[in-house]
N, C-alpha and C positions, 0 to 999 in steps of 0.2 A: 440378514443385514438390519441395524438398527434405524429404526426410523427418529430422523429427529424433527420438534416439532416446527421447521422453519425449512426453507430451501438453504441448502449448504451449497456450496461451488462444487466439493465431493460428490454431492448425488447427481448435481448436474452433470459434469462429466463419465460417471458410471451411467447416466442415460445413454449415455454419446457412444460410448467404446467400450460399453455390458462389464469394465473393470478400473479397480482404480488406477486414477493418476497421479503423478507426483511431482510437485514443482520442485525446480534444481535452482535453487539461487545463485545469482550469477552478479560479481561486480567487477565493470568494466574499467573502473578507475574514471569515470567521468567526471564531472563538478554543478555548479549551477550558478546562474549568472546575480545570486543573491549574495554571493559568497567569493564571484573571483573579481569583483570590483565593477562590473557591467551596470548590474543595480543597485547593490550594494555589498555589504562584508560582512563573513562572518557566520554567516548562512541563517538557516532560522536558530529560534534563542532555545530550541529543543534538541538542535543536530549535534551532536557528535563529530570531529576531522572524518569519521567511516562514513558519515551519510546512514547512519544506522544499517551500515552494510558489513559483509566479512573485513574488508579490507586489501582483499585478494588483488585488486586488481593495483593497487600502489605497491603488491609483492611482484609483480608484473608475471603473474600467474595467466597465461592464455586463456580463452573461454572457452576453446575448446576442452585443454586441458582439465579445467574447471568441472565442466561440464559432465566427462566421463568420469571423473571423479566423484562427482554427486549423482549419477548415477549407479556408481558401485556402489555407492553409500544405500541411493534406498532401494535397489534388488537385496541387499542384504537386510537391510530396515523393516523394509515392507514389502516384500517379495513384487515389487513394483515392473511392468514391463510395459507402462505408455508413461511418458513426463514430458512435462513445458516446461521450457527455458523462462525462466522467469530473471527477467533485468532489474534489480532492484535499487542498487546505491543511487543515490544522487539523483541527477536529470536525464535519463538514457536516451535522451533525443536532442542534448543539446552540442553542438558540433558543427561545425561551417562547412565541414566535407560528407558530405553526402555519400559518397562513396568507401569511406572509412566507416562509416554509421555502418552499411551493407556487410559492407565485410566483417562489421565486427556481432552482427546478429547473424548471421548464414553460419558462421562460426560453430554456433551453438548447433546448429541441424547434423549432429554426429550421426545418426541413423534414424529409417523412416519410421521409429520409436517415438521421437521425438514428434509430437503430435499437433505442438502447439506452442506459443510463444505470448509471452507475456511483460510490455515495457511500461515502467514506472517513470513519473517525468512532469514535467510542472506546467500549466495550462499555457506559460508566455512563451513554451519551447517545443512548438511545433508549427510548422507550418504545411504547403500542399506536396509539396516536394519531398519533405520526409511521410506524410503519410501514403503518397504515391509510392514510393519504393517499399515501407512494410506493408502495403498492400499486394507487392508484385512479390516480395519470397516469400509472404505468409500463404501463398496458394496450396489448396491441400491442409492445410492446416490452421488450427481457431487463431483469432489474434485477440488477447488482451488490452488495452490502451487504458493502463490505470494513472486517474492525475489527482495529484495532490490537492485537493480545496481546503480542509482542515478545519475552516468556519464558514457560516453564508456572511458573517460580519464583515464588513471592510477594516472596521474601527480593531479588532483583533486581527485580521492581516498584517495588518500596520504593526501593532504590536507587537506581535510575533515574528516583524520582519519575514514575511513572505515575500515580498517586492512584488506583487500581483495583487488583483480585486477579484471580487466574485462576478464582477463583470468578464474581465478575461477570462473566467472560468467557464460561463457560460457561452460566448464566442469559439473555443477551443471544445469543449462538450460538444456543441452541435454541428462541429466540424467533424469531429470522429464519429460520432452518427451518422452523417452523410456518406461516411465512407464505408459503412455496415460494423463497425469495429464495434465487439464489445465493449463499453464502456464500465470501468468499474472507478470510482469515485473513494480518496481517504478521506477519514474524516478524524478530528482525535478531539477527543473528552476530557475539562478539566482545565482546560487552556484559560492562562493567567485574564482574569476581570470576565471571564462567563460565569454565568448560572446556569442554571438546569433549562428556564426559560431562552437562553440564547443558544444552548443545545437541540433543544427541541426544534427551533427556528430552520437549524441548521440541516435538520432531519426531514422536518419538513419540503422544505426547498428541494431537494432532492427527488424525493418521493414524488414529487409535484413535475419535475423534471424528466422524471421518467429512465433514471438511470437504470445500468441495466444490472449493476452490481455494485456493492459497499462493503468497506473496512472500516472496521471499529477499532481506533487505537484510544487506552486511555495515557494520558500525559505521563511519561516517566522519566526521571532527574538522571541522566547521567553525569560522571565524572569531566571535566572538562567543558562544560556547557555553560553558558549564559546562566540558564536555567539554574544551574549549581549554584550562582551566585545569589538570583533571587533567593533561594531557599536556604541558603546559612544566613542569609543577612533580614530574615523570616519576614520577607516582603510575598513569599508564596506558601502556600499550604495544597496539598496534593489532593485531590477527590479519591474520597476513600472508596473503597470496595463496595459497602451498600450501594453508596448512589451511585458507583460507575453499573453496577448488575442491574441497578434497576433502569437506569436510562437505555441502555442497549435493547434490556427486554422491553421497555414503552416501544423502542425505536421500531424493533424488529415487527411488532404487531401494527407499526402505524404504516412501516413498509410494503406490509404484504408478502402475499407467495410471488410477484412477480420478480421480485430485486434480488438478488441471489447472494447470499452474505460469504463472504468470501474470507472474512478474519474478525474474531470476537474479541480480541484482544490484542494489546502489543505482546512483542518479546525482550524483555532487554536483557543486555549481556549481565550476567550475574556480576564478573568483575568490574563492570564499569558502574552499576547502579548507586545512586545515594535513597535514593527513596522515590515510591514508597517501596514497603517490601513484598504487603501483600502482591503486588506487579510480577513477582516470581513466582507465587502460586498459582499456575494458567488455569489445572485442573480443576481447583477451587472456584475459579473466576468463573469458566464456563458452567459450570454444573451449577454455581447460583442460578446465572440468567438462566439456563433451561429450564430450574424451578420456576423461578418468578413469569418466565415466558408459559409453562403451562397454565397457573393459576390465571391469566389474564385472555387467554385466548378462548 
């Protein structure tokens, strides 16, 4: 097995269950309340109508369905026989029925394969009641609580229309801790009036935090977006590849082995992208930062 020079989410799980595991993306069709008029509209100036998700769940494609379906996918992909349902579109915890939330993650536990559960969701969409019930099906198996921060800036919340602070972030942070949930934290690079120093900030903070897990997304322009618009009316310019490899690799060595890096890149849909292009190259992208991360460590 290859050893990489950083803690991967991959190893950490092969600690857990001696093989890999494979997350099954799953979208519920949910939304967020930046985007259905609650905070505001439109969602952030990055999102996509998918939420950067399949879009499965507006084909009104079941989760279970889904589910066993991405599971045949990676037994045949990667000879995979442990996966986490992984809830990705949108806000997966935002929802006034408590009980439909339930039923709509239990969904996903198709068999005791199914090892572990993993929701995506925005720091001002949870409260004790939704984490007391995924703490009551996640028995038996890990629970993920990944939440969008994106910047430690307010000043770029704002801008990016997030409709939250880094203050709500931290308030919702330390409430998922309380409740043992792994905490893994997104972050994304390149976002319109940062520099490298407002990046780092935001790396920082984290670190400092004590998250228990980070995703690295760097900024990519889809079709349909805000975003699109900034960049044909060339009020944005994309962070190129050098500096996205080299801040990840600062990041990952200011991290530490304790933070568990759980995604070093975005992914965007080939068909929807405007720029950049490098953003399609994953395998390029990663095998920089591993260079750059060995020379620094």
């Amino acid at each position: 097995m290859k050893i990489e020079p950083f803690r991967t989410v991959n190893s950490f799980l092969r600690q857990i269950y001696g093989q890999r595991v494979q997350k099954i993306p799953l979208d519920a069709g949910f939304t967020c309340p930046n985007r259905d008029g609650t905070k505001g509209r439109g969602g952030c100036i990055y999102c996509d109508a998918t939420g950067s998700g399949t879009g499965k769940g507006f084909e009104k494609i079941s989760i279970r369905e889904q589910m066993l379906s991405g599971i045949n996918w990676a037994k045949k992909r990667y000879n995979a026989n442990k996966y986490i349902a992984y809830f990705q579109s949108f806000s997966n915890t935002y929802h006034s029925d408590i009980h439909y939330l339930k039923d709509i993650f239990t969904q996903a536990f198709v068999s005791e394969d199914v090892v572990g559960l993993s929701v995506g969701t925005r720091p001002d969409c949870i409260n004790e009641e939704c984490l007391d019930m995924l703490k009551d099906i996640s028995k038996g198996r890990l629970l993920f609580l990944e939440l969008g921060l994106q910047s430690a800036s307010n000043k770029t919340l704002k801008h990016i229309n997030r409709c939250h602070t880094l203050e709500d972030f931290i308030y919702a942070a330390n409430f998922v801790k309380s409740f043992g949930f792994h905490l893994c934290a997104h972050i994304i690079f390149g976002l319109p009036g940062e520099d490298i120093d407002d990046m780092k900030k935001t790396v920082l903070f984290l670190r400092d935090f004590h998250v228990d897990g980070i995703k690295f997304h760097n900024l990519y322009i889809h079709k349909d977006t805000i975003m699109e618009k900034y960049y044909n009316n060339g009020l944005y310019t994309p962070i190129n590849q050098e500096d996205y490899t080299d801040i990840v690799a600062w990041s990952i060595k200011e991290l530490g082995q304790d933070i568990i890096v759980h995604r070093l890149t975005g992914d965007p849909n080939p068909d929807k992208l405007i720029a950049p292009s490098w953003a399609l190259d994953k395998g390029s992208t990663i095998g920089l930062i591993k260079e750059k991360l060995i020379k620094i460590i």
